[in-house]
N, C-alpha and C positions, 0 to 999 in steps of 0.2 A: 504494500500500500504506500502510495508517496501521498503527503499533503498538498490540500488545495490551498492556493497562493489566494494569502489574503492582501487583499486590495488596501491599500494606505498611502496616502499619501505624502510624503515626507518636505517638509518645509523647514530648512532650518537655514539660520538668518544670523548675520555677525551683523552688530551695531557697534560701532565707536560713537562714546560719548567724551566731549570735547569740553573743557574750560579753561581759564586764564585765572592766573595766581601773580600777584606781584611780591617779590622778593628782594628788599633794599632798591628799589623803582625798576627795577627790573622786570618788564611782563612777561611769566613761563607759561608755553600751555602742557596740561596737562590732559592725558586721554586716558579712556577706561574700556577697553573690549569688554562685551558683553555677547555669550552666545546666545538664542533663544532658539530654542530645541523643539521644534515641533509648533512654534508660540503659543504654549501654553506650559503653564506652570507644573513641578514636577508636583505629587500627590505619595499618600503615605503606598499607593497599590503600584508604583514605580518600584524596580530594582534598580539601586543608582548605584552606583560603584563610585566609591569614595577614598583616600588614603588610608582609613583604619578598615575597613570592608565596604560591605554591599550592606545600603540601608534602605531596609525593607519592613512595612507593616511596623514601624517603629523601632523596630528592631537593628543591632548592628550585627551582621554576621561576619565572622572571617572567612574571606574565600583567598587563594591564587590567582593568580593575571600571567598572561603571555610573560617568557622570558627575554620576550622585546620591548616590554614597557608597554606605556598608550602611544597611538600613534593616529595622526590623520591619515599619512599616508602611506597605510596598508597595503601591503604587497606580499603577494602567495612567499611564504620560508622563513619571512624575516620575524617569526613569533610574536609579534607583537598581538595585543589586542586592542581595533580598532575603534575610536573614537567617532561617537554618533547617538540614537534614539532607535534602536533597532527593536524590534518585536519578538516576540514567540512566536514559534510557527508550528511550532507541533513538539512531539514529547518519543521517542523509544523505549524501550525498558526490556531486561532481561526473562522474558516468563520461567526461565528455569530456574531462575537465581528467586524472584520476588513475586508477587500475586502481581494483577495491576493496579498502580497505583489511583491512576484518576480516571474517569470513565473514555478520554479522550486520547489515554495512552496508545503506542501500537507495537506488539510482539517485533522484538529485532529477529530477524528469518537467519537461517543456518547461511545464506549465501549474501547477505546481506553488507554491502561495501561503501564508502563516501569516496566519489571520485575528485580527487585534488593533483590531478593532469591539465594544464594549464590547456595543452593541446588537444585535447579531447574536446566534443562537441556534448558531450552529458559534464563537463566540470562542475564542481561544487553540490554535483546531485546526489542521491543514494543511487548505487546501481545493484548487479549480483554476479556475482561468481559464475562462470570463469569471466574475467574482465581482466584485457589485457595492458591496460593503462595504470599509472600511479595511483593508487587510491590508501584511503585508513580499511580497516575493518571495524567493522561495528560490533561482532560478535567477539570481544576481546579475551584472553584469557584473565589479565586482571582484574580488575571491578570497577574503571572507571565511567565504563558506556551502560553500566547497569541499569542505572535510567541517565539517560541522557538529551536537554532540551534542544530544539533547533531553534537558532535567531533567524532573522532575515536579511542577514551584512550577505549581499554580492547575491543573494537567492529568491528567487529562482533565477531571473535574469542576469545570469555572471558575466561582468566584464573579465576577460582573460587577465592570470596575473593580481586580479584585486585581494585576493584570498579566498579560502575556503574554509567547509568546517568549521564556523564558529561555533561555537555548542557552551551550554552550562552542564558541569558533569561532575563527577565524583575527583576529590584530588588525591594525590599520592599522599601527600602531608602538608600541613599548612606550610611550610616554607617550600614547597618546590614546585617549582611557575612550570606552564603549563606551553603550550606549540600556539598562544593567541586565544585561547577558549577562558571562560571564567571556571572557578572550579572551588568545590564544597566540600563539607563533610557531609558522609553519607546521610546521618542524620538530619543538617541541613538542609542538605538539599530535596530529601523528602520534602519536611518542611514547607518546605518553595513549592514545591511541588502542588500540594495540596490547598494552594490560596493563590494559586493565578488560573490563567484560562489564554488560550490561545488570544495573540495580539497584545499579550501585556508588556508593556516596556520595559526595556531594558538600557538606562543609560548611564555612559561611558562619556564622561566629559576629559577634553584634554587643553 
């Protein structure tokens, strides 16, 4: 099963805001970038990724970040995780490992693969086995794809090279960053899991 592509708009908008200070008669101006994400205001049902974590539902959680830092200008290898207001698009989850968690989960299949082949015409998609091109595997052997969200940075419609696989997933340990993806404790990220709904934001200011 692949998800159907939700429709959203994305509007977001850099304002410089501009004044003049004088300093021993000297006129300085002073400016203030201002990004506005979507123009509108973030709310407690945003996952916003922060310096101390992802604050969400009031909450701060500790998660992992790409070991390329934020970045605007995300590019397929260079780990980072990119800066933006991106969405949920859907959820996988392990049926062998766990029941499902939300009703809108979907069983990750035995041949199930994330193609991140720049060169490919399926890039950034789910595909399946045998698939001759660079891709992840989704059915992993350690527990990070156990459930695992999909955003919509580059997807469905991937520009070549922008990245792939962003995903919210399980981390190795809270200090060890991740290929660009956001990442939880398993606990958490149930969590998470259980109090959004496809389209919930996800953002990543930089």
């Amino acid at each position: 099963m692949v998800f159907s592509r939700i429709r959203v708009k994305k509007r977001v908008m850099f304002h410089h805001i501009g004044w003049f200070v004088t300093v021993s008669g000297v006129k300085i101006a002073l400016f203030l970038s201002i990004i506005a994400v979507y123009s509108l205001s973030m709310s407690v049902n945003d996952l916003v990724l922060t310096k101390m974590g992802v604050r969400f539902k009031g909450r701060m959680i500790p998660c992992s970040i790409g070991r390329g830092g934020v970045r605007r200008d995300k590019r397929e290898g260079d780990g980072a995780t990119p800066v933006g207001a991106h969405r949920i698009s859907g959820l996988y989850y392990r049926p062998d490992r766990m029941t499902r968690p939300v009703s809108w989960a979907v069983p990750i299949g035995l041949r199930d693969l994330w193609s991140d082949d720049v060169t490919d015409s399926r890039y950034n998609q789910l595909v399946q086995a045998p698939y001759g091109h660079s891709h992840e595997t989704m059915r992993r052997a350690d527990p990070l794809y156990d459930a695992v969200l999909i955003t919509d940075w580059n997807w469905p419609d991937a520009i070549k090279g922008k990245g792939s696989a962003i995903f919210l997933h399980v981390y190795r340990s809270p200090s060890h960053s991740t290929e660009g993806c956001i990442a939880f404790s398993r606990q958490n990220l149930l969590w998470i899991i259980k109090r959004i709904k496809p389209g919930t934001r996800v953002i990543v200011a930089g």
